[in-house]
MIBA-244646 format. One record per residue: residue number from 1; y, z, x of N, C-alpha, C in turn; residue in one letter. Coordinates in Angstrom, 3 decimals. Layout:
   num        nc2        nc3        nc1       cac2       cac3       cac1        cc2        cc3        cc1   residuo
   NUM          Y          Z          X          Y          Z          X          Y          Z          X         A
...
This chain:
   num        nc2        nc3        nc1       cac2       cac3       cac1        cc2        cc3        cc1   residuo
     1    -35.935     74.713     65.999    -35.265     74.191     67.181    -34.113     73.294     66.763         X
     2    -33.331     73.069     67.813    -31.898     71.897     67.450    -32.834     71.067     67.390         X
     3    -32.310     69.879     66.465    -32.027     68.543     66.945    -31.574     68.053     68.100         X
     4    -32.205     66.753     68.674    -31.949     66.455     69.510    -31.595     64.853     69.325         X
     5    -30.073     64.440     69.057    -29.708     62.880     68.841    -28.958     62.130     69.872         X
     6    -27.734     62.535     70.119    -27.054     62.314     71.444    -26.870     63.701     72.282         X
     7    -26.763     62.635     73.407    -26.157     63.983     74.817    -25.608     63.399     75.463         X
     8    -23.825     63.970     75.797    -22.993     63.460     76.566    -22.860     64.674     77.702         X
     9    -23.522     64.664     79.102    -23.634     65.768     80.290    -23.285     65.286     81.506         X
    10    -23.020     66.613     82.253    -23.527     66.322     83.472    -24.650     66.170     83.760         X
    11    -25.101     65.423     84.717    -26.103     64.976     85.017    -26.597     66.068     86.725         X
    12    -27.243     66.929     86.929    -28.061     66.947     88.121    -28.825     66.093     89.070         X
    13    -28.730     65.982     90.133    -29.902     65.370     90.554    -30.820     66.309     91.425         X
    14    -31.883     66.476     91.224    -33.344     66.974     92.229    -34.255     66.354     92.343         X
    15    -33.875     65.723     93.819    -35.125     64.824     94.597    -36.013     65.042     94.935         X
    16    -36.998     66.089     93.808    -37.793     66.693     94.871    -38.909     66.385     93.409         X
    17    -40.419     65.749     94.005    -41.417     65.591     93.055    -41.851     67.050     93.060         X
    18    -43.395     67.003     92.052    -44.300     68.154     91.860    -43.384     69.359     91.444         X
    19    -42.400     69.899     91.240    -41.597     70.603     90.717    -42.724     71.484     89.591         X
    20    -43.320     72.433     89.998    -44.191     73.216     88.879    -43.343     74.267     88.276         X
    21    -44.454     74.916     87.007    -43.381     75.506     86.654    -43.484     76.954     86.800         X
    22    -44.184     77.505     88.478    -43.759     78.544     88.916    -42.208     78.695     89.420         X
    23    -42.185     77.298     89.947    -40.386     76.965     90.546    -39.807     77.184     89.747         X
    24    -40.277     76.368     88.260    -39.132     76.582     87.284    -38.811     77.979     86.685         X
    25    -39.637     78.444     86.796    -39.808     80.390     86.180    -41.103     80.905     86.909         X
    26    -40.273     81.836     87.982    -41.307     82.649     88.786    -41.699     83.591     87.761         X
    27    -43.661     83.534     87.793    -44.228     84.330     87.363    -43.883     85.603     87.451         X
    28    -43.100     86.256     88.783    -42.888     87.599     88.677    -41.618     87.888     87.898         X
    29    -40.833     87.180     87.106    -40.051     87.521     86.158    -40.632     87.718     85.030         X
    30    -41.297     86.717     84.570    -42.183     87.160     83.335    -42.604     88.759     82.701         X
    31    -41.722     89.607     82.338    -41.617     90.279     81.883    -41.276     90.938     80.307         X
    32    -40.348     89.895     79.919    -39.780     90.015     78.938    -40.237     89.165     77.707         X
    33    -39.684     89.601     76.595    -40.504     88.521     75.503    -39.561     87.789     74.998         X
    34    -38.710     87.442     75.507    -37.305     86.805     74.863    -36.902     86.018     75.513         X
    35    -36.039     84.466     74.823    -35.677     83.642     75.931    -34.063     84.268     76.287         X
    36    -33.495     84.766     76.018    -32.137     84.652     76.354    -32.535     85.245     77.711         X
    37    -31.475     84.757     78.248    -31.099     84.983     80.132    -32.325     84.249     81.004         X
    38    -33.323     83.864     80.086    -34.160     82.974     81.434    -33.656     81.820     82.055         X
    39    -32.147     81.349     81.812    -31.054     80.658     82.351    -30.805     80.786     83.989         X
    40    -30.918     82.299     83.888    -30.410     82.643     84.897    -31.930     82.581     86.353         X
    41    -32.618     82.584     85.856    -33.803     82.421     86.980    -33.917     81.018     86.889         X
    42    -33.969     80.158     86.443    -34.189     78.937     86.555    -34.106     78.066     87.944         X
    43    -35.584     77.648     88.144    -35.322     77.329     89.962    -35.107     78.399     90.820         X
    44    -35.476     79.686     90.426    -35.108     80.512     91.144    -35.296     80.311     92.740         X
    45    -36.484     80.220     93.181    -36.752     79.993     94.564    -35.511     79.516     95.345         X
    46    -34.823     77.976     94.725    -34.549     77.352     95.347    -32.830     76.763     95.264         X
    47    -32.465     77.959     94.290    -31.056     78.814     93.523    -30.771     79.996     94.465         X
    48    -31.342     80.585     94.853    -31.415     81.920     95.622    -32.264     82.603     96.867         X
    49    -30.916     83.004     97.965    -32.312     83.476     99.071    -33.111     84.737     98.605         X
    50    -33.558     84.851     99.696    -34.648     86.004     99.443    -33.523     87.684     99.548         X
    51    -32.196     87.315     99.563    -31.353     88.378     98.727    -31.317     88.574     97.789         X
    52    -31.699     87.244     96.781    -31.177     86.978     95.395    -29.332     86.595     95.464         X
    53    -29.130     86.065     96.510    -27.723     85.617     96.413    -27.968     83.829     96.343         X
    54    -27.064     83.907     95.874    -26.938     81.641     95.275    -26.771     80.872     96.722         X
    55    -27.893     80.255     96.575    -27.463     79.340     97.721    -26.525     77.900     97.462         X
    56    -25.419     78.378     98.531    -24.003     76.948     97.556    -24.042     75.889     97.938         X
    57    -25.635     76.087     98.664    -25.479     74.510     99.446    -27.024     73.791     98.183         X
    58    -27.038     74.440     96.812    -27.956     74.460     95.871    -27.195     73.329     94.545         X
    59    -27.565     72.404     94.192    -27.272     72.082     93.081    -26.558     72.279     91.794         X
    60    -27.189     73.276     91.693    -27.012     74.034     90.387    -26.127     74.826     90.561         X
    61    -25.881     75.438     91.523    -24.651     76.150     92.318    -23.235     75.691     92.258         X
    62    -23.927     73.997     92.200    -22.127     73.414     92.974    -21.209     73.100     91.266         X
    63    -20.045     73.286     91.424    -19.392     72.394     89.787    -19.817     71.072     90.349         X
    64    -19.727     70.476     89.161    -19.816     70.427     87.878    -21.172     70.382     87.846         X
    65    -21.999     70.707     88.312    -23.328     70.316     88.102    -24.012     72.162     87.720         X
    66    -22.990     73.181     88.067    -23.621     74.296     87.609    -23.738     74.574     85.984         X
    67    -22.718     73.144     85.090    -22.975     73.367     83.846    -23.891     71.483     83.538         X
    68    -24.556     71.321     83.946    -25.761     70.112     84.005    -26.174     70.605     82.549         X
    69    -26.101     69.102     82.153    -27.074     69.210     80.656    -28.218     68.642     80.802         X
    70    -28.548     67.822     81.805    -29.310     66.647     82.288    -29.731     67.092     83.136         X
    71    -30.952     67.096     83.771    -31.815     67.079     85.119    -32.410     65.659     85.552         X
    72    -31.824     65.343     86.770    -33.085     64.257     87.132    -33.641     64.417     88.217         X
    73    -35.041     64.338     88.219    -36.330     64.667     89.593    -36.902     63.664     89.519         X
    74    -38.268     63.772     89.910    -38.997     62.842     90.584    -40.922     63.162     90.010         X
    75    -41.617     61.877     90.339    -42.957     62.472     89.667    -43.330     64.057     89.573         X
    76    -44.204     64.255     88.547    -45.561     64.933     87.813    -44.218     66.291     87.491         X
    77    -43.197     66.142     87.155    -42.384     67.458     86.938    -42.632     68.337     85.675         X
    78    -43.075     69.620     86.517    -43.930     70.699     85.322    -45.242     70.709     85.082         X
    79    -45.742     70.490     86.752    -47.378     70.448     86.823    -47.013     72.370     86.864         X
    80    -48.480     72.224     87.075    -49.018     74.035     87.096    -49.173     74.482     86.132         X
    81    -49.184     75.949     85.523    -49.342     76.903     84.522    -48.399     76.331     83.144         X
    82    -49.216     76.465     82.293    -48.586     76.103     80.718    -47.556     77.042     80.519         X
    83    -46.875     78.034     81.117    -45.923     78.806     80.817    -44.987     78.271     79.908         X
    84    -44.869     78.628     78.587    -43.520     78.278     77.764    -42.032     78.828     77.847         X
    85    -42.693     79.577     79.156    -40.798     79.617     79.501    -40.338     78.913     80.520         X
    86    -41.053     78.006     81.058    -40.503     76.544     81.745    -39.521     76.162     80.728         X
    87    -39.227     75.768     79.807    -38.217     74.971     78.782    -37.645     75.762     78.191         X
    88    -38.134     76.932     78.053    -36.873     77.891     77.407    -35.931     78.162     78.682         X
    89    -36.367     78.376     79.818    -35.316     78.288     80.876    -34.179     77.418     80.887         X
    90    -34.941     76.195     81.390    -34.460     75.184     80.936    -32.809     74.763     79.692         X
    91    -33.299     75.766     78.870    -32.670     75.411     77.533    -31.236     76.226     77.745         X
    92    -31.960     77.790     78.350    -30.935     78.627     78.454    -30.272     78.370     79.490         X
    93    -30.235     77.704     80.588    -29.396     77.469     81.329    -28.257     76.089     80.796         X
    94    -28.890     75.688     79.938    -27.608     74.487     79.005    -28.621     72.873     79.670         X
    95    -29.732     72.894     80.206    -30.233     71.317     80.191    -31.077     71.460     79.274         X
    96    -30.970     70.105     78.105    -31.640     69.003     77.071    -31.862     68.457     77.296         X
    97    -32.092     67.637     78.619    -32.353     66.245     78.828    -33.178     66.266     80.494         X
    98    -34.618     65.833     80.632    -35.313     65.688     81.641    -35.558     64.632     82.160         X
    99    -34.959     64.069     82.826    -35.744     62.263     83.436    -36.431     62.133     84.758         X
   100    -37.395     61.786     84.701    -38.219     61.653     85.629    -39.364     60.464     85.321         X
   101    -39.482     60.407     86.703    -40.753     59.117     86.122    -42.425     59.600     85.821         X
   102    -42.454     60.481     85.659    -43.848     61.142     84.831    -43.748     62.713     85.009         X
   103    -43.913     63.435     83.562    -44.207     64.531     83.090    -45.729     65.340     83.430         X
   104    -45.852     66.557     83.734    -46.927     66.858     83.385    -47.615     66.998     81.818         X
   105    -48.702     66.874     80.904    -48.744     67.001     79.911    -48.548     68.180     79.232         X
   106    -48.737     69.282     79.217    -48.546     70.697     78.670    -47.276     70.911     78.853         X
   107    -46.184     70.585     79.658    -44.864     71.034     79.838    -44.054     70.001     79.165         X
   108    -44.653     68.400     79.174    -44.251     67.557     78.142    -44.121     67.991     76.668         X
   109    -44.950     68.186     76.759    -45.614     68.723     75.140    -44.270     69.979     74.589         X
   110    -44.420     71.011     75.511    -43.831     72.286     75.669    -42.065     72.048     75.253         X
   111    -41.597     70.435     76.020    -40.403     70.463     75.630    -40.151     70.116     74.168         X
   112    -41.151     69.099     74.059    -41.016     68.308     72.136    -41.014     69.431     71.408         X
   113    -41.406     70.813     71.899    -41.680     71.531     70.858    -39.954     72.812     71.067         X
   114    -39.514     72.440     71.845    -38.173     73.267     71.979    -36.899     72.177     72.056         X
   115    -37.240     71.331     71.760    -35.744     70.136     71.534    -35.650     70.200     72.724         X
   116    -36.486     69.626     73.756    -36.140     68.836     75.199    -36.820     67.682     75.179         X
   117    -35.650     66.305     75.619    -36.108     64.793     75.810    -36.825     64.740     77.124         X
   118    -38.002     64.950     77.006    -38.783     64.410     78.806    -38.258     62.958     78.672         X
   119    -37.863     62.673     79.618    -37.200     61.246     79.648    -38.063     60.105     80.582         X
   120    -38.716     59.360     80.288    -39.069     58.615     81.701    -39.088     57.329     81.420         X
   121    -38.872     57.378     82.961    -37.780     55.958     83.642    -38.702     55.824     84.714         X
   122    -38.793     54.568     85.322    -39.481     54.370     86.787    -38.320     54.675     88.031         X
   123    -39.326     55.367     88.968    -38.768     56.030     90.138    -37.699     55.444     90.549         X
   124    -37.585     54.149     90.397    -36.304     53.454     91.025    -35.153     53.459     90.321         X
   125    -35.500     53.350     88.731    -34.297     54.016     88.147    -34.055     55.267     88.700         X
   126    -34.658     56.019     88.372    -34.521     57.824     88.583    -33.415     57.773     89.846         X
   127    -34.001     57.372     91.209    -33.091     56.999     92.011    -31.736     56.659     92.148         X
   128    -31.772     55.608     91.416    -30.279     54.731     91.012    -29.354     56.071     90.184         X
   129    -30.231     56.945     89.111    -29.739     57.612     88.485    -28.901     58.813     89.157         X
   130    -29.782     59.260     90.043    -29.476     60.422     91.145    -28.334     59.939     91.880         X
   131    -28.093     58.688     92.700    -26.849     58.430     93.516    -25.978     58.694     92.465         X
   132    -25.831     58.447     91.011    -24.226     58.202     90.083    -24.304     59.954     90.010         X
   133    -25.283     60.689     89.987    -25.067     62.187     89.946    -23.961     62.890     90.672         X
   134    -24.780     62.100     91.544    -23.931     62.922     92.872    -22.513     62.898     92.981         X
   135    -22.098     62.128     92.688    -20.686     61.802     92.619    -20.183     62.508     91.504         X
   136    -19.407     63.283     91.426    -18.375     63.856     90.290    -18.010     62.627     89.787         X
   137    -17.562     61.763     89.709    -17.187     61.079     89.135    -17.999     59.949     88.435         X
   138    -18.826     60.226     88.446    -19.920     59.049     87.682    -21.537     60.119     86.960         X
   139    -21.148     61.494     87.320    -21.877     62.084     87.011    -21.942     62.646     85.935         X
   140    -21.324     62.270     84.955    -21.622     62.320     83.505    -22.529     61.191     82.829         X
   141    -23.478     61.262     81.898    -24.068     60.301     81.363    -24.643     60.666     79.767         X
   142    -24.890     59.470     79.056    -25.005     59.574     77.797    -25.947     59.281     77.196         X
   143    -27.281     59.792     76.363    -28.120     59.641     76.118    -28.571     59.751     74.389         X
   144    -29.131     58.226     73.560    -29.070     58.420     72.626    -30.303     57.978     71.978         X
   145    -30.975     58.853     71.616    -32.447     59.003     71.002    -32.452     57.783     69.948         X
   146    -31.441     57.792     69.082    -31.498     56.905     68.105    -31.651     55.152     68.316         X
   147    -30.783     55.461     69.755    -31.050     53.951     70.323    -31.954     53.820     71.702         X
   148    -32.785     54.968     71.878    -33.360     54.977     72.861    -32.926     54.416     74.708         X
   149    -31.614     54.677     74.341    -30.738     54.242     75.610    -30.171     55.726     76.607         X
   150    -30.142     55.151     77.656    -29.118     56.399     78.670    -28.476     55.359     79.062         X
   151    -27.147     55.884     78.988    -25.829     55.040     79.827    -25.223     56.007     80.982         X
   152    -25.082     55.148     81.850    -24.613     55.938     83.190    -23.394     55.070     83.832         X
   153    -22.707     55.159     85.144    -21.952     54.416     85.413    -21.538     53.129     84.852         X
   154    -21.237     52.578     83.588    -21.396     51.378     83.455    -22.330     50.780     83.048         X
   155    -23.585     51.455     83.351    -24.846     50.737     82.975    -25.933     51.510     82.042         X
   156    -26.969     50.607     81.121    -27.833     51.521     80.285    -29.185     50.991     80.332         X
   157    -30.163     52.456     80.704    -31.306     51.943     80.590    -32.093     52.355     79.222         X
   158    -33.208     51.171     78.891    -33.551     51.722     77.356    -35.119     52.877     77.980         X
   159    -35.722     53.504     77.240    -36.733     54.575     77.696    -37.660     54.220     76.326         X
   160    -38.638     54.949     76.348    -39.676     54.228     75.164    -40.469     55.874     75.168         X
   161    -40.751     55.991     73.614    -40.896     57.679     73.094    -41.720     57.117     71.959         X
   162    -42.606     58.342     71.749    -43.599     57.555     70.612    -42.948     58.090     69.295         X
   163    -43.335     57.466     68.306    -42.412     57.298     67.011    -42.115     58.771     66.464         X
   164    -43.644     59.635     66.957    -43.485     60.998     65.681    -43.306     62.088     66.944         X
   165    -42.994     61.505     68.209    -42.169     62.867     69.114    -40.711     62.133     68.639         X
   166    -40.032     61.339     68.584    -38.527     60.544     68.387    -38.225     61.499     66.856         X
   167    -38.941     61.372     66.068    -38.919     61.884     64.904    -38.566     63.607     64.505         X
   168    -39.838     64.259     65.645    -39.400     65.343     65.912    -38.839     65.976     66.675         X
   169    -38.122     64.962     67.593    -36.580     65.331     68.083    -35.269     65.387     67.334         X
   170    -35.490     64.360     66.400    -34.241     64.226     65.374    -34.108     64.738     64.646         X
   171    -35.241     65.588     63.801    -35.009     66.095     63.118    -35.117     67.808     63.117         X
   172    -35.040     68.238     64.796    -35.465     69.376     65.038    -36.380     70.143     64.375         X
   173    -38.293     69.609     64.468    -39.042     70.331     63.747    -40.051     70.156     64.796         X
   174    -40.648     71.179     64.528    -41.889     71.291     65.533    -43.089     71.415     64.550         X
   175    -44.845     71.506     64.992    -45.694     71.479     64.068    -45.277     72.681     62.789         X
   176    -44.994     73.948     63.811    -45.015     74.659     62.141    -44.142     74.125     61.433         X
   177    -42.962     73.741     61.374    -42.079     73.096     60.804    -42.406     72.084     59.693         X
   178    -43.203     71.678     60.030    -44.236     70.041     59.597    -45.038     70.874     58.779         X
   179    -45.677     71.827     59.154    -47.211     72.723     58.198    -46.359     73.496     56.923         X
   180    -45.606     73.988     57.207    -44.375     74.662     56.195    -44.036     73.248     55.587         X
   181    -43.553     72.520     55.409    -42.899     71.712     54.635    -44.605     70.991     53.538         X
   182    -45.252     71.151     53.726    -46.331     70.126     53.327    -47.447     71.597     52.567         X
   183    -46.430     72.805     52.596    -47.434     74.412     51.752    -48.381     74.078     50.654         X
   184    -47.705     73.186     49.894    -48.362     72.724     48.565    -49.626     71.792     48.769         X
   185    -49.248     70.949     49.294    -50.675     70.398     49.644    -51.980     71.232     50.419         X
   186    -51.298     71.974     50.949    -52.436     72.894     51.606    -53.143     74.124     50.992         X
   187    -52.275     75.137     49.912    -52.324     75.170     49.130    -53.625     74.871     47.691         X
   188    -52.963     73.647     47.098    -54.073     72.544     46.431    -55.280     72.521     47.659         X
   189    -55.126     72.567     48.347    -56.772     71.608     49.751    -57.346     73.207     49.423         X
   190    -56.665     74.167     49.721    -56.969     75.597     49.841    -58.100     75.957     48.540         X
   191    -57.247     75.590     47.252    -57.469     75.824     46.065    -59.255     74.946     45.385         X
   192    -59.092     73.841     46.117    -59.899     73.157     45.686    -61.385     73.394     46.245         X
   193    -61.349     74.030     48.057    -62.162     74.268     48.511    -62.762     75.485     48.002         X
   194    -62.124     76.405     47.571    -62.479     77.655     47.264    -63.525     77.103     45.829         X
   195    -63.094     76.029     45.121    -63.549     75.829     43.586    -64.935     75.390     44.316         X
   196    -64.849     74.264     45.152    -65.967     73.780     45.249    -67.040     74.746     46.085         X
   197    -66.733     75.421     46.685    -67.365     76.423     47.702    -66.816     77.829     47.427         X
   198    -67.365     78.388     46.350    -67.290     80.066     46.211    -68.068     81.105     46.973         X
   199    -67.254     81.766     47.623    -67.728     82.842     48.176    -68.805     83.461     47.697         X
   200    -70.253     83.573     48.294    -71.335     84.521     47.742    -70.858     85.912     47.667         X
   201    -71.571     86.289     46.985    -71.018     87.891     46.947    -71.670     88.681     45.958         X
């Protein structure tokens, strides 16, 4: 996966809690085994009528927010089904950056492992965050892992990430990443168990 150190985006706003991640990727797309183009369903429901034509009165629809690097919603975002193409969606549509004031855990998890910052902030930030969205003109914002800050209009809030998800944002590695780098020791553990415990036979 990328690294994930700074992000200078547009920012989205979606005021809408419980956001699961059938919304985020309808199960009846799930077809394919590949992330490219799951960009394009993203939010489908609520991106598109029941034509499949864009609704322009939709977010994601409008400039500058149809190229959003940033999402901001509202509690438990990415309850429901562990689907791992919640964040590959996500990814392929061009957002890195999630803020909300609580994650579900499996879709939390799901982003650390594809270079997405679940970001959380209390609801009233989130709020504050969403009015500077809205505005083209304040709707860019900057977010930097290293200093654990988002800057927005003028102003920066700090966010708090535990040391070895911060770690494996920066350095774009996920567990296998971590199990591959450490072969030798496992390896030796491999080697030693076999000495002490031989196969009957």
């Amino acid at each position: 996966m990328q690294p994930f150190v700074t992000l200078d985006a547009v920012a989205a706003a979606l005021p809408v809690a419980n956001i699961d991640t059938d919304k985020l990727v309808p199960g009846r797309f799930l077809k394919g085994v590949t992330r490219a183009g799951l960009g394009r369903i993203l939010l489908h429901p609520l991106r598109f009528d029941a034509d499949d034509r864009p609704r322009p009165d939709f977010v994601l629809n409008q400039a500058p927010w149809d190229a959003a690097g940033i999402l901001i919603a509202l509690d438990n975002f990415g309850c429901g089904s562990s689907r791992e193409h919640a964040p590959w969606a996500l990814l392929d549509f061009g957002i890195c950056c999630v803020v909300a004031p609580s994650f579900a855990d499996i879709f939390r998890n799901n982003c650390l492992k594809n270079g997405i910052l679940p970001l959380v902030l209390p609801e009233a930030d989130c709020l504050t965050l969403m009015d500077l969205a809205r505005d083209p003109a304040t709707a860019r914002m900057q977010v930097s892992l290293p200093d654990q800050r988002l800057r927005a209009g003028g102003r920066a809030w700090s966010f708090d990430i535990g040391a070895a998800d911060r770690t494996k944002l920066l350095e774009g590695k996920d567990e296998i990443d971590a199990a591959l780098a450490r072969m030798d020791e496992i390896a030796r553990f491999e080697a030693a168990i076999a000495y002490a415990a031989p196969r009957l036979g």
